[in-house]
PADRENRO-67191 format. One record per residue (C-alpha): x negated, y negated, z; residue number from 1; residue in one letter. Coordinates in steps of 0.02 Angstrom, whole numbers, always signed. Layout:
N
<rec east="X" north="Y" up="Z" n="NUM" res="A"/>
...
//
This chain:
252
<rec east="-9902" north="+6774" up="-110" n="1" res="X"/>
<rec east="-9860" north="+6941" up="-25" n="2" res="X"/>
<rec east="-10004" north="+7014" up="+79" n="3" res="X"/>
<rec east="-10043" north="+7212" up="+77" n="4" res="X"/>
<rec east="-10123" north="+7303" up="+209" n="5" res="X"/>
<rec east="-10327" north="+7316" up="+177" n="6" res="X"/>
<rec east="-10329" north="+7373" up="+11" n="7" res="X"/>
<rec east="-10163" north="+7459" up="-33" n="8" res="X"/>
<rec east="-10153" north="+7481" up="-212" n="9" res="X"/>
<rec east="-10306" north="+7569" up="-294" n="10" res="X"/>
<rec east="-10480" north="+7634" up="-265" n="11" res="X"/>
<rec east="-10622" north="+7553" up="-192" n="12" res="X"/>
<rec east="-10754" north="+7646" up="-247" n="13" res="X"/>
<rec east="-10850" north="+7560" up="-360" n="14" res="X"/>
<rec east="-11045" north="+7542" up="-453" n="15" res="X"/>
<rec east="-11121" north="+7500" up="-282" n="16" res="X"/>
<rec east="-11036" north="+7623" up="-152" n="17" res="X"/>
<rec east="-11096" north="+7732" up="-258" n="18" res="X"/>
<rec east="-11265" north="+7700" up="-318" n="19" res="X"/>
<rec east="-11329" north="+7562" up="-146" n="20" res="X"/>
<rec east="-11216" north="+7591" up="+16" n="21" res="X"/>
<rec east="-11211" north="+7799" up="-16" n="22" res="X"/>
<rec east="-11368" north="+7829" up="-31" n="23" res="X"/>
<rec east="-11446" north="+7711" up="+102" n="24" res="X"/>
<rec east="-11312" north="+7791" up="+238" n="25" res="X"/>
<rec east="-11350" north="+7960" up="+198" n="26" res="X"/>
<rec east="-11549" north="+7917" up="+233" n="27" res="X"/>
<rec east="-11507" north="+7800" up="+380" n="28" res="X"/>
<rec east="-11347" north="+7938" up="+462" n="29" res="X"/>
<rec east="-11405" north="+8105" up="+421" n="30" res="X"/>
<rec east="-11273" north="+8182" up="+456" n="31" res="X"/>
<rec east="-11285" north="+8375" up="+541" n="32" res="X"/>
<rec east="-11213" north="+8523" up="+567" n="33" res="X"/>
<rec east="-11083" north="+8512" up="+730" n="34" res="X"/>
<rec east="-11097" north="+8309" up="+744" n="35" res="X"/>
<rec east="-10930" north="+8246" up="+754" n="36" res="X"/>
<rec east="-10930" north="+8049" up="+641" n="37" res="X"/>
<rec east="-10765" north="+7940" up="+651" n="38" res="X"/>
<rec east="-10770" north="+7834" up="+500" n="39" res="X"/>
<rec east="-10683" north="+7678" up="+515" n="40" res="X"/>
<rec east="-10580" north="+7598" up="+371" n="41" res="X"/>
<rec east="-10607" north="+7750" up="+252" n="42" res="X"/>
<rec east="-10491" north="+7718" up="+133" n="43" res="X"/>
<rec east="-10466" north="+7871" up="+41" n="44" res="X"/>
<rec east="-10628" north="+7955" up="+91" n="45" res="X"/>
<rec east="-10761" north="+7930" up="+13" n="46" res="X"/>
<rec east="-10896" north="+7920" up="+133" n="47" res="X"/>
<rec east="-10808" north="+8048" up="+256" n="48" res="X"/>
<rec east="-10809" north="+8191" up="+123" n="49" res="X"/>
<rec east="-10994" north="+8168" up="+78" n="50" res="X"/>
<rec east="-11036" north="+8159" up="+284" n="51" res="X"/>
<rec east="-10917" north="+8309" up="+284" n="52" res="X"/>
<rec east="-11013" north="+8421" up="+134" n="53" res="X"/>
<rec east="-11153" north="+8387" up="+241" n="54" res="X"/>
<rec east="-11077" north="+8484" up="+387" n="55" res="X"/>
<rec east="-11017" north="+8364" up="+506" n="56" res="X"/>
<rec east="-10832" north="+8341" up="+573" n="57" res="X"/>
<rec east="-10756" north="+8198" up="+520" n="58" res="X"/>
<rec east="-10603" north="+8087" up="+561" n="59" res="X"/>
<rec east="-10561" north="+7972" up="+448" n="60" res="X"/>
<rec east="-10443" north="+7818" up="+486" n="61" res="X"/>
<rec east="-10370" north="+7689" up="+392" n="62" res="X"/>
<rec east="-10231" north="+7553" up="+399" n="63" res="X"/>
<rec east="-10179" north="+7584" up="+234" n="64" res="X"/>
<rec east="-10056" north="+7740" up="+212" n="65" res="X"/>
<rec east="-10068" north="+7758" up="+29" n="66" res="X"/>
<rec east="-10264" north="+7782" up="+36" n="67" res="X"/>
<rec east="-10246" north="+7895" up="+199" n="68" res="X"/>
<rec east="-10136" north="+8020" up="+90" n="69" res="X"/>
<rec east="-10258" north="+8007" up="-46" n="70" res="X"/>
<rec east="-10380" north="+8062" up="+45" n="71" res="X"/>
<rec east="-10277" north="+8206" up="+125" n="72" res="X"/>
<rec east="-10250" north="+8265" up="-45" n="73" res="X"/>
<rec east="-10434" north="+8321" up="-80" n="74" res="X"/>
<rec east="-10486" north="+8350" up="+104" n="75" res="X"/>
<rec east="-10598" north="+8511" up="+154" n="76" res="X"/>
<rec east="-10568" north="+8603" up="+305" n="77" res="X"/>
<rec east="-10694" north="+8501" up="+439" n="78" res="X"/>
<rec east="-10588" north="+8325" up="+393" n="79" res="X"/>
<rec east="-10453" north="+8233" up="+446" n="80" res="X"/>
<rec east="-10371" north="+8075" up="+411" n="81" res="X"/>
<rec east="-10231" north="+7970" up="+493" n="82" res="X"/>
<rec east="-10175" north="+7810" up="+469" n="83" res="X"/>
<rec east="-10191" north="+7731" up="+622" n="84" res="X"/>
<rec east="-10245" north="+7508" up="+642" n="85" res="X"/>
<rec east="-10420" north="+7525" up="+721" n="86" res="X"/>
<rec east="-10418" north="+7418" up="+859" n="87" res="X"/>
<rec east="-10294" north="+7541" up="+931" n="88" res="X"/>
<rec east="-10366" north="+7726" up="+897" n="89" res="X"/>
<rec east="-10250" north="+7774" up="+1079" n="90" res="X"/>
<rec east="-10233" north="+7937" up="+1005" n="91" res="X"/>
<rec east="-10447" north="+7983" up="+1006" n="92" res="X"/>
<rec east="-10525" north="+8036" up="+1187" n="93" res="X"/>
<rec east="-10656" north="+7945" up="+1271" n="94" res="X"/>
<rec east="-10846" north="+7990" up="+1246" n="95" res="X"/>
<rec east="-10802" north="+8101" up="+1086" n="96" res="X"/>
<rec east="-10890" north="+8064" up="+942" n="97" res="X"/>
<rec east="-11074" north="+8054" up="+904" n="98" res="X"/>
<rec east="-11096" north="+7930" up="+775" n="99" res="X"/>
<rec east="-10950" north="+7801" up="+709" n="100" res="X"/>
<rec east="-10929" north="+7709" up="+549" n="101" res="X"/>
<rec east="-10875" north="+7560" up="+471" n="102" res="X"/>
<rec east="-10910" north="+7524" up="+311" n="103" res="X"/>
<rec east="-10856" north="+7372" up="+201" n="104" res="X"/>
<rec east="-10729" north="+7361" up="+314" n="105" res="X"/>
<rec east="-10759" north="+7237" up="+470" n="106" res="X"/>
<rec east="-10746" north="+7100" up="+352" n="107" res="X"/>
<rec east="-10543" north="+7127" up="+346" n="108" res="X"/>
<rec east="-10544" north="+7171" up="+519" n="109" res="X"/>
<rec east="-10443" north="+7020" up="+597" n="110" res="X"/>
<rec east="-10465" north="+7091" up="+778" n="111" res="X"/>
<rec east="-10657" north="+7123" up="+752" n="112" res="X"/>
<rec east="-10650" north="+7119" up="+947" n="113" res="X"/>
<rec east="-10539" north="+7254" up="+984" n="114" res="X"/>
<rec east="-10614" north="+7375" up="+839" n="115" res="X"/>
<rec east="-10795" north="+7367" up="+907" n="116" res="X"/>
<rec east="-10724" north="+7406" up="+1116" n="117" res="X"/>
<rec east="-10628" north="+7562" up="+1035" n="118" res="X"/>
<rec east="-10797" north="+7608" up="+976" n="119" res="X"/>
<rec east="-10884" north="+7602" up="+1116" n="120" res="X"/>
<rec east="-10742" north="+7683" up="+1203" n="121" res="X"/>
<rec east="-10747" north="+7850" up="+1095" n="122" res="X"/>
<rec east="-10919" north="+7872" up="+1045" n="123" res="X"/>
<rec east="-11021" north="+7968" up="+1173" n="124" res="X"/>
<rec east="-11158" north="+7893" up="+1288" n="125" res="X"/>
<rec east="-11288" north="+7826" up="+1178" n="126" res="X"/>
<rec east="-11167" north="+7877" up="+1018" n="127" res="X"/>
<rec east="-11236" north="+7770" up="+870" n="128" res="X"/>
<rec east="-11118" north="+7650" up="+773" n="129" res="X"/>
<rec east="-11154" north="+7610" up="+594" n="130" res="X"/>
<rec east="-11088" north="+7442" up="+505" n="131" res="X"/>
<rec east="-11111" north="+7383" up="+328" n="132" res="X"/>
<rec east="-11041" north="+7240" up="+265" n="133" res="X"/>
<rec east="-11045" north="+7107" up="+138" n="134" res="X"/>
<rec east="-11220" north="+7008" up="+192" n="135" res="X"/>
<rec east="-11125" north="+6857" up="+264" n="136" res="X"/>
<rec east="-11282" north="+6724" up="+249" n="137" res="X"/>
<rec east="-11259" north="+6738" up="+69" n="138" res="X"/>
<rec east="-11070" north="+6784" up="+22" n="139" res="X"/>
<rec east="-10956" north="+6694" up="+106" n="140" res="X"/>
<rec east="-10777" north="+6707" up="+28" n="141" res="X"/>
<rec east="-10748" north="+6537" up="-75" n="142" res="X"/>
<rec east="-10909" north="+6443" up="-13" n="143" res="X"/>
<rec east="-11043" north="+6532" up="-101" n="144" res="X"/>
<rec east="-11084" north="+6581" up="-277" n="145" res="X"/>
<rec east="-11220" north="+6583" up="-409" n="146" res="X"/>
<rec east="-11335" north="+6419" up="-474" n="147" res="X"/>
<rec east="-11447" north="+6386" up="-604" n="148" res="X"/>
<rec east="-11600" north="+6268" up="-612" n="149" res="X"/>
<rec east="-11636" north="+6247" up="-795" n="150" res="X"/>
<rec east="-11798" north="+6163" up="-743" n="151" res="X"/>
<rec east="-11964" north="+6271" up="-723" n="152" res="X"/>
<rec east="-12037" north="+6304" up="-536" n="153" res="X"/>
<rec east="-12178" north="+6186" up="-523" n="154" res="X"/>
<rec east="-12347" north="+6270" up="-447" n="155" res="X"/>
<rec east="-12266" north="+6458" up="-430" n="156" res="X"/>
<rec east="-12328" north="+6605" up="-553" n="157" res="X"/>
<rec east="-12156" north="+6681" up="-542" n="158" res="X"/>
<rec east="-12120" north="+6711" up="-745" n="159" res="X"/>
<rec east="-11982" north="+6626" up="-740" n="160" res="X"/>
<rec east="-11998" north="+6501" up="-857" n="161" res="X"/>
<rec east="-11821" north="+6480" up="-915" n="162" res="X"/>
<rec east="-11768" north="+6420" up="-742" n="163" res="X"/>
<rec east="-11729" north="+6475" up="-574" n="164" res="X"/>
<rec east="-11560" north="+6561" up="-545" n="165" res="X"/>
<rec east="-11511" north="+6543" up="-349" n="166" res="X"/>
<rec east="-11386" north="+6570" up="-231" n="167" res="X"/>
<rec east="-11268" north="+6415" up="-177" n="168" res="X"/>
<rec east="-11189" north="+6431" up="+20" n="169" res="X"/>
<rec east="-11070" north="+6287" up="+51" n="170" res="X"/>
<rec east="-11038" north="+6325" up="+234" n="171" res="X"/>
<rec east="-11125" north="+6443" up="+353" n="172" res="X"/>
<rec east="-11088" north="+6450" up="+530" n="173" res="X"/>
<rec east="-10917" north="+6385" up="+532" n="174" res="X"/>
<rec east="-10796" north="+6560" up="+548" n="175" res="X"/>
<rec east="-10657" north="+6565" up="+394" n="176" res="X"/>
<rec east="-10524" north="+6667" up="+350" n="177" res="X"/>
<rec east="-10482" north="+6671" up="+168" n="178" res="X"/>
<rec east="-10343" north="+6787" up="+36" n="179" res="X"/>
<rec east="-10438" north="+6867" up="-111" n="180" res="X"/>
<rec east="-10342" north="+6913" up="-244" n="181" res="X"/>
<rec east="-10361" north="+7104" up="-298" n="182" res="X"/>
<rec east="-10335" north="+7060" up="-477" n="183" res="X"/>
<rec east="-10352" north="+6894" up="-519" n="184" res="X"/>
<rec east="-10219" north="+6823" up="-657" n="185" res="X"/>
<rec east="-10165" north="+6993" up="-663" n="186" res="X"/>
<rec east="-10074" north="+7016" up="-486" n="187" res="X"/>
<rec east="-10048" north="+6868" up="-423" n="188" res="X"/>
<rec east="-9960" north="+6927" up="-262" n="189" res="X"/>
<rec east="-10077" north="+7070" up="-224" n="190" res="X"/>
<rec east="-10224" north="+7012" up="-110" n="191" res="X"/>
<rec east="-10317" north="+7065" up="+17" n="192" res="X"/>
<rec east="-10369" north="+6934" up="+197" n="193" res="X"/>
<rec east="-10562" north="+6906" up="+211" n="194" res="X"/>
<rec east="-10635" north="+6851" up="+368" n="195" res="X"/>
<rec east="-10829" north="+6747" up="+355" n="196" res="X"/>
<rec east="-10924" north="+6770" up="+542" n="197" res="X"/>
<rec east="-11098" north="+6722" up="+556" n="198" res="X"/>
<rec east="-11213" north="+6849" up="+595" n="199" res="X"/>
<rec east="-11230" north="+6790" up="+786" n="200" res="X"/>
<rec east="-11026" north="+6821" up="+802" n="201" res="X"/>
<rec east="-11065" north="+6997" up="+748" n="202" res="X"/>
<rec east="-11226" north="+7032" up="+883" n="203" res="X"/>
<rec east="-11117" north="+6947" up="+1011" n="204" res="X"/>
<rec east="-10981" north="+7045" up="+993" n="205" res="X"/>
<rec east="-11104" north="+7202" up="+1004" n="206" res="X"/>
<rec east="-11177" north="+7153" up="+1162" n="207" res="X"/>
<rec east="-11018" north="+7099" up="+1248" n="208" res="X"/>
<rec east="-10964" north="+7278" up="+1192" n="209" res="X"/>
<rec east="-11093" north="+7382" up="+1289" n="210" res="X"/>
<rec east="-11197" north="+7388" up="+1134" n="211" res="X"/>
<rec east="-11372" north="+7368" up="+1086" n="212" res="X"/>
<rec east="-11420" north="+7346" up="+899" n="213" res="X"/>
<rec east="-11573" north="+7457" up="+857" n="214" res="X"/>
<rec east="-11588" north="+7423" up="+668" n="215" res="X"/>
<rec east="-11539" north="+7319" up="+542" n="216" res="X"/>
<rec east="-11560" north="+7311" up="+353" n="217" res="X"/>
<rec east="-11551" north="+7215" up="+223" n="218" res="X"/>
<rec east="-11469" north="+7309" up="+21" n="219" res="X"/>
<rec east="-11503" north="+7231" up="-136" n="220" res="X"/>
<rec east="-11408" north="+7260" up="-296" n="221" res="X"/>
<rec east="-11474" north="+7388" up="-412" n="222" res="X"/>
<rec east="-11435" north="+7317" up="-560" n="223" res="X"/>
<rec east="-11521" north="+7246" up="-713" n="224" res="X"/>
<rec east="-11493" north="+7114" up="-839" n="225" res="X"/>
<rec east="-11501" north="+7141" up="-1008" n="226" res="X"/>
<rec east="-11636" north="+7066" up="-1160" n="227" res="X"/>
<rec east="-11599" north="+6859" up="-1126" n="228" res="X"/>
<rec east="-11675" north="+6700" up="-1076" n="229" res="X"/>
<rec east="-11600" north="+6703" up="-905" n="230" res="X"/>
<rec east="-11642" north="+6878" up="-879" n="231" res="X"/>
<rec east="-11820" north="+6883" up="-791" n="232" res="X"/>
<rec east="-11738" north="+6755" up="-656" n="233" res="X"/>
<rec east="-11566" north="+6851" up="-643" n="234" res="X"/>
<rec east="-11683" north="+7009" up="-582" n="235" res="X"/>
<rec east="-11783" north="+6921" up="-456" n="236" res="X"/>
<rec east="-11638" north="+6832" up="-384" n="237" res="X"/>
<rec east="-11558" north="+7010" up="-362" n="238" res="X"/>
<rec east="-11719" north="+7077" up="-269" n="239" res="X"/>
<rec east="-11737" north="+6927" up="-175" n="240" res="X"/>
<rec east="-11554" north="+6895" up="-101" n="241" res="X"/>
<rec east="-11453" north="+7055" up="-16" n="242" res="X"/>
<rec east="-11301" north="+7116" up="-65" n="243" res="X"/>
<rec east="-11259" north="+7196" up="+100" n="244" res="X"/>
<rec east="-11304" north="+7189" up="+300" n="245" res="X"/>
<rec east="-11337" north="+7337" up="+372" n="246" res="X"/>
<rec east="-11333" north="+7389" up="+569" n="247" res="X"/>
<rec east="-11337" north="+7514" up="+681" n="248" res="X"/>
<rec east="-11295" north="+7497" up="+865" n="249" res="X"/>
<rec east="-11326" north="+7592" up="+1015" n="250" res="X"/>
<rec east="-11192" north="+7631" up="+1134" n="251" res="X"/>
<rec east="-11276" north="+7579" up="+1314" n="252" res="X"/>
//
């Protein structure tokens, strides 16, 4: 199976970059007019142009060359984009950005480590760092996935009276590293390398980095299920278990 960088071969934008992470950034980032945002794993810029139209100045980076000169392609005049690995960003001064991103992105990161002490190295005294990510209590690559309890929840008004639909997690703690497949039965030798960390790896790593985490969230999916007998407990599962971890950390 032949590995490609991050995600090599096509667009990542999908239903919920769109219509969950997007808008929940914009609310939780603001960005402003002369704040400079270095956005981590961009892929072919998706989140740096709309932080861009909003007036900041952005640098985008990215592993992958083939997204980097997508991005390029449609760029304004207050972005740039380079393809450079992210636990090495030698080429960025110290104490030079205000706000940093990584989005969707730390998951593939195999030197988590190294990516978080660039941060810290570039972003300006008390510089804010924003991570979203896959919520890793309840996807964790080839150990979780959906359930259904065809029998009715005994004692709780919750409507659902076709059964409970719930959310399986084989293994937890215990760090993984596992190859997705980009197009399964399609490609066989495209994939992409996954990486599960608990969420105390992640506030570790913060705090042995000189930062402090000042917020997290938790994003739900947006979707809905259509007319069905599973329906009712489809949509409360989705309101009840997150989609994606969200957190922002303070450089100290």
């Amino acid at each position: 199976m032949k590995k490609t960088t991050s995600w090599d071969e096509e667009s990542v934008v999908g239903h919920y970059q769109q219509k969950v992470i997007l808008p929940n950034l914009t609310r939780l980032i603001a960005p402003k007019n002369g704040e400079i945002i270095l956005d981590i794993g961009c892929g072919e810029g998706y989140f740096s142009k709309k932080f861009a139209r909003d007036g900041a100045q952005v640098i985008g980076v990215d592993n992958s060359k083939k997204l980097i000169e997508i991005a390029k392609k449609t760029a304004a005049g207050n972005e740039e984009y380079h393809a450079w690995s992210a636990d090495e960003l030698h080429s960025l001064n110290n104490n030079f950005f205000d706000k940093a991103t990584i989005i969707l992105a730390i998951q593939n990161m195999d030197k988590a480590h190294s990516v978080l002490k660039e941060c810290y190295r570039v972003l300006k005294p008390s510089g804010r760092l924003y991570i979203v990510m896959n919520h890793p209590a309840f996807r964790v690559p080839k150990a979780s996935d959906w359930g259904w309890d065809p029998a009715p929840n005994q004692g709780v008004d919750t409507g659902q009276v076709n059964g409970t639909r719930y959310r399986r997690v084989d293994r937890y703690l215990s760090e993984s590293k596992e190859k997705i497949q980009m197009h399964p039965g399609d490609a066989p030798d495209n994939y992409t390398v996954s990486f599960h960390r608990p969420l105390q790896f992640y506030f570790k790593l913060l705090k042995n980095a000189g930062f402090a985490v000042a917020n997290l969230e938790e994003w739900i999916s947006d979707k809905k299920s259509g007319a069905g007998p599973r329906a009712k407990a489809e949509d409360q599962s989705r309101k009840e278990i997150p989609l994606f971890l969200f957190l922002e950390a303070i450089k100290l």
